[in-house]
C-alpha positions as CSV (number, residue, x, y, z in Angstrom):
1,X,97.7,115.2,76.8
2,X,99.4,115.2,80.3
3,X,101.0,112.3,81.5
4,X,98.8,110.0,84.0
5,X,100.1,109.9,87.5
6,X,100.6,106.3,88.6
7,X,100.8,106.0,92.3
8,X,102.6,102.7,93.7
9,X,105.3,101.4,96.0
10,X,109.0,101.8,94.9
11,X,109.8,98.3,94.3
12,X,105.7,97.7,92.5
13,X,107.1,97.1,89.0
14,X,109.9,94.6,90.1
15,X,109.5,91.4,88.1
16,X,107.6,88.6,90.5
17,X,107.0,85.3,90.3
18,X,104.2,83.3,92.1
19,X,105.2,79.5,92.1
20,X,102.0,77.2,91.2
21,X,102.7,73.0,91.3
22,X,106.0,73.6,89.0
23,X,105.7,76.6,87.2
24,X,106.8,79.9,88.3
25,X,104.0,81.9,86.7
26,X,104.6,86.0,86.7
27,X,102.6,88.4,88.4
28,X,102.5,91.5,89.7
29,X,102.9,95.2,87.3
30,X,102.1,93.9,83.7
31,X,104.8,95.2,80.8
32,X,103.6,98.0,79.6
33,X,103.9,98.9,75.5
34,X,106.4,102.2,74.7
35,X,103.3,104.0,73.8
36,X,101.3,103.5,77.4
37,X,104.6,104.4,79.4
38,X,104.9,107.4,77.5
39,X,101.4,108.4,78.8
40,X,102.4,107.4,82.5
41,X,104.9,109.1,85.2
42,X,105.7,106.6,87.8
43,X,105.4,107.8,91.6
44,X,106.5,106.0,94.2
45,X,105.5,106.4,97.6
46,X,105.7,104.5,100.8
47,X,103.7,106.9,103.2
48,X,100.4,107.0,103.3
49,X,99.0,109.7,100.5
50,X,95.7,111.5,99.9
51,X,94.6,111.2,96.2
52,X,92.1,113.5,95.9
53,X,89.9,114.8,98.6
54,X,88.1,111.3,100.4
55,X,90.5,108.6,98.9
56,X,93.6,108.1,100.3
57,X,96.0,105.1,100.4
58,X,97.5,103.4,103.6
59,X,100.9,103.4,102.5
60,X,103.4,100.4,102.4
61,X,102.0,97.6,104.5
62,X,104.4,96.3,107.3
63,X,105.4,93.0,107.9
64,X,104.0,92.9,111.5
65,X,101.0,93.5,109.9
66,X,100.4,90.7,107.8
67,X,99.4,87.2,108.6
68,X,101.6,86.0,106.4
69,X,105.0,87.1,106.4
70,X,106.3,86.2,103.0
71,X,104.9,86.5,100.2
72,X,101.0,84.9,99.5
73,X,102.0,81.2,101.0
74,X,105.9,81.8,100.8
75,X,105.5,80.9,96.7
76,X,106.4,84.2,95.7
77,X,109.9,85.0,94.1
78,X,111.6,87.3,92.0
79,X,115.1,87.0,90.3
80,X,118.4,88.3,91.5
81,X,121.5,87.8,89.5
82,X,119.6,85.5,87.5
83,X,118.5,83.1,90.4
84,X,115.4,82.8,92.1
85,X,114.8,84.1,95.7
86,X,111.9,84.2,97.6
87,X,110.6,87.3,98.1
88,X,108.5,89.3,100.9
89,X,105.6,90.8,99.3
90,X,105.4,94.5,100.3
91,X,104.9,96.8,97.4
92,X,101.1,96.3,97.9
93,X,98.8,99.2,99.8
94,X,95.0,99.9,100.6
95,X,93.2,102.7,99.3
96,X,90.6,104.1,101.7
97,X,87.6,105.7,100.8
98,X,85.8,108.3,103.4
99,X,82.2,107.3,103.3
100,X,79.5,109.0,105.5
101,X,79.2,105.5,107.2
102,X,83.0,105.3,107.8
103,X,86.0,105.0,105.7
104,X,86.2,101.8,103.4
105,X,89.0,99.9,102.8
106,X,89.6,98.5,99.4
107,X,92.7,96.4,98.5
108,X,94.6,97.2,95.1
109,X,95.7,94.1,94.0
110,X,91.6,92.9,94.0
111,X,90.9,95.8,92.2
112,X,93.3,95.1,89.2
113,X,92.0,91.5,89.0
114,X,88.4,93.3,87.8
């Protein structure tokens, strides 16, 4: 069986941490068993790419275009040399849909929480 292309920003399986009351819960790319990364070959991409034929994805995200420039609330981190630092949230991306009404726009990360 051939390997199952997973398309997502370079820095999408860095460990993340969101920060909730006290805890510093993770989240972000689960850990994936030996056996289900065997079956995957990562690709990273930053430009926008087209999929298949009518579903595309925007590409990194910039900062100027977010609301929000760090993170989800500035409670996001990840660990560098053992310490936590806030990070800025960028590894995220759209994927657009051409419809006959118009292309929709569906963010990732609300996909993988269904």
């Amino acid at each position: 069986m051939p390997p199952i292309p997973i398309i997502a920003h370079p820095n999408a399986m860095e460990a993340k941490y969101r920060k909730i009351l006290i805890l510093y819960v993770p989240v972000g790319f689960p850990k994936l068993s030996k056996k289900l990364s065997r079956r995957m070959i990562f690709q990273p991409i930053i430009e926008p790419m087209e999929v298949v034929p009518g579903l595309s994805t925007t590409g990194e995200i910039s900062l100027a275009e977010r609301p929000n420039k760090a993170g989800f609330g500035g409670d996001m981190f990840r660990k560098v040399n053992g310490r936590r630092e806030e990070t800025i949230v960028i590894d995220d991306l759209l994927l657009v849909l051409e419809t006959k009404n118009g292309p929709f726009c569906c963010p990732v990360v609300a996909m993988l929480d269904y």
